[in-house]
C-alpha positions in Angstrom: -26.5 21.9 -4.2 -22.5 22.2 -5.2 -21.6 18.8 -7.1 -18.2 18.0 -5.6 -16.9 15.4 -7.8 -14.1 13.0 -5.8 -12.3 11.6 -8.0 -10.6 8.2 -6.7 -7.6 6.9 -7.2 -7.1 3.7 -9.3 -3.9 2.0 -8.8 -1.5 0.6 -11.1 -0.6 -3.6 -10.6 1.6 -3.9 -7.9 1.6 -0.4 -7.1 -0.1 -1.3 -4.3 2.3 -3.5 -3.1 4.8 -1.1 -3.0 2.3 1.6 -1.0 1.9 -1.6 2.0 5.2 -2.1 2.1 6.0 1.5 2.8 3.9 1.7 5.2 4.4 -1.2 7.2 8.3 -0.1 6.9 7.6 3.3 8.3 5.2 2.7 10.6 6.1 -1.0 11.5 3.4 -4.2 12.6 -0.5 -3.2 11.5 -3.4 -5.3 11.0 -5.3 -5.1 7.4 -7.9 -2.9 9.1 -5.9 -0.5 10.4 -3.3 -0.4 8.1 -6.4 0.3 5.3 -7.3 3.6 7.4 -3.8 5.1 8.1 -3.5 4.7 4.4 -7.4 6.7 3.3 -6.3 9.0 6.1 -3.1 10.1 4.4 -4.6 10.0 0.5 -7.7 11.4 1.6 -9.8 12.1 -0.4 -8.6 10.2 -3.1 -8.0 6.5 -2.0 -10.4 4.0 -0.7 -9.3 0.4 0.1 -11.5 -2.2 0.6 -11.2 -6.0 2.1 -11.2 -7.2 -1.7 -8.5 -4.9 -2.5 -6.2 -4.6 0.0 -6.2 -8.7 1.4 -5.0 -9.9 -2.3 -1.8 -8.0 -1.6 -1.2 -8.8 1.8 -1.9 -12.9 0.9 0.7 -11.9 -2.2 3.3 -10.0 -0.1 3.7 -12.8 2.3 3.5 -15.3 -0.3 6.8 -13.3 -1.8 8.1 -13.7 2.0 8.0 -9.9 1.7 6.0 -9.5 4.8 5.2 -11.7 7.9 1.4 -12.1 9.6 1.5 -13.3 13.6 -2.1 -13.5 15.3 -1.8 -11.0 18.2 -4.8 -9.0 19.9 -5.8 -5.7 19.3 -6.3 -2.5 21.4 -10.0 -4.1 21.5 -9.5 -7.0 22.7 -10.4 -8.8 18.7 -7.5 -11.2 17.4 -6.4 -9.7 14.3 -3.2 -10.4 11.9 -0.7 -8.3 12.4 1.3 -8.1 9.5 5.7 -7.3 9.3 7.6 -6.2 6.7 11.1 -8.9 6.6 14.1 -7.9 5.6 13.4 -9.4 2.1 10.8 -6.9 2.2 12.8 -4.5 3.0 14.7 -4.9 0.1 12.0 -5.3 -2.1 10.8 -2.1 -1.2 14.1 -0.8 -2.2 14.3 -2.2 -5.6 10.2 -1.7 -6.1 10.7 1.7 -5.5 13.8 2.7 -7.7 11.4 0.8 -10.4 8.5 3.3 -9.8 10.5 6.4 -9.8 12.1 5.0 -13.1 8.4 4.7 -14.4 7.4 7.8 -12.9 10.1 9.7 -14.6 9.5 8.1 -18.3 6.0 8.8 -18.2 6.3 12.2 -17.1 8.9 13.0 -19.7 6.6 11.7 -22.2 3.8 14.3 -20.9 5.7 17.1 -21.2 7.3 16.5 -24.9 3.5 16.0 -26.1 2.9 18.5 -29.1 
């Protein structure tokens, strides 16, 4: 029996934030549920979001008045918040962004002048 190790993802504070906000700018108004399987469907195998886990940032994201939650219904029939990115959001996203490809950039210029 091959052991396939799957190595998961751990993400940084409020790196999260910035991945929702992305992809409720690109792929506009989702509820938690479906919005937590577009986003293991594009990371597979590597990212696995959970109620406890992805709820925290949607309660702080709209909290910020980063994002906006209406009650609608969903292709089943279920109510379900479906959740908006606002225009401060959108501008969040900007700034959040430009702020992780900063970080992105230190740390990996600090891995390659190791030694």
């Amino acid at each position: 029996m091959a052991s396939e190790s799957k190595e998961r993802v751990e993400l940084l504070q409020g790196t999260l934030d910035l991945i929702v906000l992305r992809a409720l700018h690109t792929m506009g108004p989702q509820h938690a549920y479906g919005l937590a399987a577009r986003l293991e469907q594009i990371a597979q195998p590597s990212l696995t979001l959970n109620q406890g886990t992805l709820y925290p940032a949607l309660v702080r994201l709209e909290q910020k008045g980063w994002i906006k939650g209406t009650w609608q219904r969903t292709e089943s029939n279920r109510e379900a918040k479906y959740y908006t990115i606002t225009k401060a959001g959108v501008r969040g996203l900007e700034k959040q962004t430009e702020r992780w490809r900063r970080l992105a950039g230190l740390v990996d210029k600090l891995l390659l002048n190791e030694g």
